[in-house]
DRENDO-1510 file (C-alpha; in Angstrom, 1 decimal, always signed):
<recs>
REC; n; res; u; v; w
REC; 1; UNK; +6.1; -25.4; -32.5 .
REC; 2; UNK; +4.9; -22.0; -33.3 .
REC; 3; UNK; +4.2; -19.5; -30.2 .
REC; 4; UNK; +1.0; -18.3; -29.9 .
REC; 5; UNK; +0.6; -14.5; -30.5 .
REC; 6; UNK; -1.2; -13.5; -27.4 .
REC; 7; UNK; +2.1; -14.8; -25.1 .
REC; 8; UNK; +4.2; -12.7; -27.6 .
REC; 9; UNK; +2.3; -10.1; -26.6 .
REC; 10; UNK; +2.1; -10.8; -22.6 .
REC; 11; UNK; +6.0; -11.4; -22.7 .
REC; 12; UNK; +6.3; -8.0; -24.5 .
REC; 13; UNK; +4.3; -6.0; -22.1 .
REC; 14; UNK; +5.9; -7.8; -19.1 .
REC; 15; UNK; +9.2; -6.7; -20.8 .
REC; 16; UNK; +8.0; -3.1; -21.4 .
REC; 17; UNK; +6.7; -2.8; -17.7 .
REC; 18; UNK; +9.7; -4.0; -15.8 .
REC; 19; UNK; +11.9; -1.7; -18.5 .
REC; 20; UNK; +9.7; +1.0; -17.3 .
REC; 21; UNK; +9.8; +0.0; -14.1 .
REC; 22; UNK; +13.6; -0.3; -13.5 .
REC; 23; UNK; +14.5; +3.2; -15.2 .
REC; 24; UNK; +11.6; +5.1; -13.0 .
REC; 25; UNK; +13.9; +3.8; -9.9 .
REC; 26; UNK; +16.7; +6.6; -10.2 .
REC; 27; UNK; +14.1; +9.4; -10.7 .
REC; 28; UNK; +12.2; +8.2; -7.1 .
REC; 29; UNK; +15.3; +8.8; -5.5 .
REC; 30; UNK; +15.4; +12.5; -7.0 .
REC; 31; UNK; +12.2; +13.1; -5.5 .
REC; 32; UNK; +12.9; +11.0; -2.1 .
REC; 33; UNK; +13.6; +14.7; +0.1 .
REC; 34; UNK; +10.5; +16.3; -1.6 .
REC; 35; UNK; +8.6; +13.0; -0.1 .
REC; 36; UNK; +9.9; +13.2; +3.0 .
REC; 37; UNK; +9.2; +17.1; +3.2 .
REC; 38; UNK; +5.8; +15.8; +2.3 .
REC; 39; UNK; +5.8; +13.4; +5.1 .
REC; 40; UNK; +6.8; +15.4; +7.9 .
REC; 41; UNK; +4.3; +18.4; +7.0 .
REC; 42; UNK; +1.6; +15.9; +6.7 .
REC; 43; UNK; +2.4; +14.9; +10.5 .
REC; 44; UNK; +2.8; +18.5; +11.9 .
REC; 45; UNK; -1.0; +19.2; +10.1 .
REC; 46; UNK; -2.3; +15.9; +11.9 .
REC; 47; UNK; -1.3; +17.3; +15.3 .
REC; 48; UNK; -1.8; +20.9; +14.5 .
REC; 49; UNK; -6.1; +19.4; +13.8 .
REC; 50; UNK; -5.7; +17.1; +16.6 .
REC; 51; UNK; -4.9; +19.9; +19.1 .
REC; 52; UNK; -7.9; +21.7; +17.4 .
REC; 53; UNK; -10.4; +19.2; +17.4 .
REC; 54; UNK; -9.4; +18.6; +21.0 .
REC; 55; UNK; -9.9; +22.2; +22.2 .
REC; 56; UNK; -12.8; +22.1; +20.7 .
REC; 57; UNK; -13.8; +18.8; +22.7 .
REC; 58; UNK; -13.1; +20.6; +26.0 .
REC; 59; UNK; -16.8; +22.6; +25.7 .
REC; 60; UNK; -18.7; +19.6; +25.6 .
REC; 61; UNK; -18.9; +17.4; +28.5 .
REC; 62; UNK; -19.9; +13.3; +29.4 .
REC; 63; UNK; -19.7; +10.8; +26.8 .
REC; 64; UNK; -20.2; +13.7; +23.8 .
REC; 65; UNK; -17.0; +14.9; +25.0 .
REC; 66; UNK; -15.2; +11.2; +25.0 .
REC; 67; UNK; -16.5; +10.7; +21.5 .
REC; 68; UNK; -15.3; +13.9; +20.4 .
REC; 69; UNK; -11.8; +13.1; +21.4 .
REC; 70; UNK; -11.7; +9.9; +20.5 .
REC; 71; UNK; -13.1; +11.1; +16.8 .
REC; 72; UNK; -10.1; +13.4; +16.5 .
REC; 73; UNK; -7.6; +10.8; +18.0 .
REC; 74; UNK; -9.0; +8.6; +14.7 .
REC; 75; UNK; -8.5; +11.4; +12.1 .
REC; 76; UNK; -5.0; +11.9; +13.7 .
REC; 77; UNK; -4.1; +8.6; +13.1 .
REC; 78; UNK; -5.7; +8.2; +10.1 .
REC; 79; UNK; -4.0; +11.3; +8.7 .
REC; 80; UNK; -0.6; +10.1; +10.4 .
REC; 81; UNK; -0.8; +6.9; +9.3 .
REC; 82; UNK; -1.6; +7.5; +5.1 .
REC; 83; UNK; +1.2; +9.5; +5.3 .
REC; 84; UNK; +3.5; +7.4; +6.7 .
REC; 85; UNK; +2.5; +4.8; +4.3 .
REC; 86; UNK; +3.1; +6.8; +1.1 .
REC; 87; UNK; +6.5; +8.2; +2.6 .
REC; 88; UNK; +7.8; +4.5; +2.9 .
REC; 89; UNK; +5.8; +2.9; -0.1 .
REC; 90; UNK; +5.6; -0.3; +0.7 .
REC; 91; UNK; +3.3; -2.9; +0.7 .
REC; 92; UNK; +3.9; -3.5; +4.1 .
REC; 93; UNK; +3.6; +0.5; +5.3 .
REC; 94; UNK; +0.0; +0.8; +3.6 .
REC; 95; UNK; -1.3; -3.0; +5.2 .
REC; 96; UNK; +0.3; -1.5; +8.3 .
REC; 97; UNK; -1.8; +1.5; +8.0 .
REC; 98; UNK; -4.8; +0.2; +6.9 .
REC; 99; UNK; -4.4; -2.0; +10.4 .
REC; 100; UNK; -4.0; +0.9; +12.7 .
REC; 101; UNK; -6.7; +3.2; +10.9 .
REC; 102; UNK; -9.2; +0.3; +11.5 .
REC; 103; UNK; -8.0; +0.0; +15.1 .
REC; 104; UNK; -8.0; +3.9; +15.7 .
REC; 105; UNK; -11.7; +3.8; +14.5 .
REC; 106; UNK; -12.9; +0.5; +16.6 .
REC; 107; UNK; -11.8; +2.4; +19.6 .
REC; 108; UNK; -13.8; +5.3; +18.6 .
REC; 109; UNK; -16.7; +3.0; +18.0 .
REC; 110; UNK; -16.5; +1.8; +21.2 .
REC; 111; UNK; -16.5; +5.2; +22.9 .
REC; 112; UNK; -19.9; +5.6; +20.7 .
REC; 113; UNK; -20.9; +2.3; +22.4 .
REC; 114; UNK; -20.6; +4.2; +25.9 .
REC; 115; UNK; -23.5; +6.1; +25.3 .
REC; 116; UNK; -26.0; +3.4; +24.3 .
REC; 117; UNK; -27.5; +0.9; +27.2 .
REC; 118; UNK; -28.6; -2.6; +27.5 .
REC; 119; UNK; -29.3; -4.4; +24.4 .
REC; 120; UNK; -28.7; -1.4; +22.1 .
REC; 121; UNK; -25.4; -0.8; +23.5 .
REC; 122; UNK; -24.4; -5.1; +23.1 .
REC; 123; UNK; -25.6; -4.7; +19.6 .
REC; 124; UNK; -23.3; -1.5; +19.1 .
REC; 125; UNK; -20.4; -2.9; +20.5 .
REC; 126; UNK; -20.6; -6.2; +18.6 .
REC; 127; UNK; -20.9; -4.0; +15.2 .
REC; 128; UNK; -17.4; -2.5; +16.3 .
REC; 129; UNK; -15.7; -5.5; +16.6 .
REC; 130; UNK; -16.9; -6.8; +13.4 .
REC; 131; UNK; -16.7; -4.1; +11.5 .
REC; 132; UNK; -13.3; -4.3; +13.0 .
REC; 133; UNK; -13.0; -8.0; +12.0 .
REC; 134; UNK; -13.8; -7.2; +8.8 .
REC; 135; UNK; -11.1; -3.5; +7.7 .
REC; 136; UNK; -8.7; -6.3; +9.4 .
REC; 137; UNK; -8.9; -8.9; +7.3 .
REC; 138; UNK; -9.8; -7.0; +4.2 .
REC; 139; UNK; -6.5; -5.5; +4.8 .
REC; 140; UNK; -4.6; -9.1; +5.1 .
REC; 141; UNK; -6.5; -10.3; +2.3 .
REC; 142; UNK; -5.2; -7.0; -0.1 .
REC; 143; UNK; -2.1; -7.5; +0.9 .
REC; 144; UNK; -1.8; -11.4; +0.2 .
REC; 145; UNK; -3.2; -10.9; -3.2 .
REC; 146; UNK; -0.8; -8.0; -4.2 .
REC; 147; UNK; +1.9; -10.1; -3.0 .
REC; 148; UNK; +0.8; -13.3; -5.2 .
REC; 149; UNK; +0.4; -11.1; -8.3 .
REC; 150; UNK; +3.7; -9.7; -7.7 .
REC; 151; UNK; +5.5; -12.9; -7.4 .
REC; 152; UNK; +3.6; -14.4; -10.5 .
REC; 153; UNK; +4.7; -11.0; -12.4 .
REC; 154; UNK; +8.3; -12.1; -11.4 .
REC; 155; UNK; +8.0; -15.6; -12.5 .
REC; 156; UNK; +6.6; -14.5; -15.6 .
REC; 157; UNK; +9.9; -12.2; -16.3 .
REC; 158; UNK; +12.5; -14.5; -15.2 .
REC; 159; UNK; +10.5; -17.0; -17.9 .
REC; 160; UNK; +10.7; -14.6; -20.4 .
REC; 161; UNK; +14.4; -13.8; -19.2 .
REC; 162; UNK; +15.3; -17.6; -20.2 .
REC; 163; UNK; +13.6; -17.8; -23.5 .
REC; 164; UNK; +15.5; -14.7; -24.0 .
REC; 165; UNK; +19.0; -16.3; -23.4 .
REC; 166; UNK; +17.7; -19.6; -25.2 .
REC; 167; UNK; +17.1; -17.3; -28.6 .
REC; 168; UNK; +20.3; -16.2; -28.1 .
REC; 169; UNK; +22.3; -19.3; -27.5 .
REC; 170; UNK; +21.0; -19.9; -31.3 .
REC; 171; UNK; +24.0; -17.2; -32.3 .
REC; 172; UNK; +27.7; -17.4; -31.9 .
REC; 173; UNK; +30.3; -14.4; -31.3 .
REC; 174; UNK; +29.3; -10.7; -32.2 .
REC; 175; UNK; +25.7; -11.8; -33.1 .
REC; 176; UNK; +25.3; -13.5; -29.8 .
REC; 177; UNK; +27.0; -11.3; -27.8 .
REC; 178; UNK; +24.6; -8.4; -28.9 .
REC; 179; UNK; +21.7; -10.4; -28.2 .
REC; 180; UNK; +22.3; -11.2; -24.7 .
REC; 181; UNK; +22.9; -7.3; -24.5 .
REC; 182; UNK; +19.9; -6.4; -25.7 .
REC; 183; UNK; +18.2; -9.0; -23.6 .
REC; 184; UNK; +19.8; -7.2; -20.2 .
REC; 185; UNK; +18.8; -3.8; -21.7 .
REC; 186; UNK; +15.3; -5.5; -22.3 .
REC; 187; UNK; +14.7; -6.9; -19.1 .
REC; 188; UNK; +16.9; -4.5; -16.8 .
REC; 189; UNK; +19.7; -6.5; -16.0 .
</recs>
């Protein structure tokens, strides 16, 4: 049975990817103390605007004033929170994010709230929480998808890892010796 060209061509771009993929790893941990530089100046600008914003809060009184210090409690977090995320890199750090920016901002929607009454304010307060609803499970969703493709990416490789080794068990000595060691210099291993 012949194999189709457009899986020759899926298996060789898999291959390429994770070949690019695996020598790209050594030169992230070159740059790992500029990153973390990165990080840690990123956090001292978040405070250094939060104290701002915060002075700047302290002219305005009532629920203005609330709002205006729960705004700049939000853009801290949000500012704190992207950065964390691309200092660890993860999938985990930027669903983790994504969580606490949309809880940093359904608290400020519900200091907004405050200053509506009656039926406007109800209405205001049940847009927070599912707008809140929503960044939550958008967020979830993301990362459950990522994390499928990933694993399917995976599968793919370790398939194209065996038919790999199965070309090669077709040689003996030398010959099959160099084709496993291409294979491992093909896929990384």
């Amino acid at each position: 049975m012949r194999t189709p060209p457009h899986v020759i061509l899926l298996l060789g771009a898999a291959t390429l990817w994770a070949a690019h993929a695996r020598a790209a790893e050594p030169l992230i941990r070159r740059v790992a103390p500029e990153v973390k530089l990165a990080y840690q100046q990123a956090r001292e600008l978040a405070a250094a605007n939060y104290k701002n914003a915060r002075a700047q809060c302290d002219a305005v009184t009532g629920n203005p004033k609330d709002l205006c210090i729960a705004e700049a409690k939000a853009a801290r977090v949000r500012m704190e929170e992207e950065a964390r995320a691309k200092y660890e890199d993860t999938l985990n750090a930027f669903t983790r994010a994504r969580l606490r920016i949309a809880d940093a901002n359904y608290d400020r929607d519900k200091v907004r709230c405050d200053g509506f009454v009656g039926n406007d304010k109800d209405v205001c307060q049940a847009q927070a929480k599912a707008t809140l609803v929503a960044a939550r499970a958008d967020a979830k969703a993301d990362q459950k998808t990522i994390e499928a493709r990933n694993e399917a990416r995976d599968d793919k490789l370790a398939a194209a890892w065996k038919i790999a080794m199965e070309r090669c068990d077709a040689f003996a000595g030398a010959a099959k010796d160099q084709c496993v060691s291409d294979a491992k210099v093909q896929f990384g291993k």
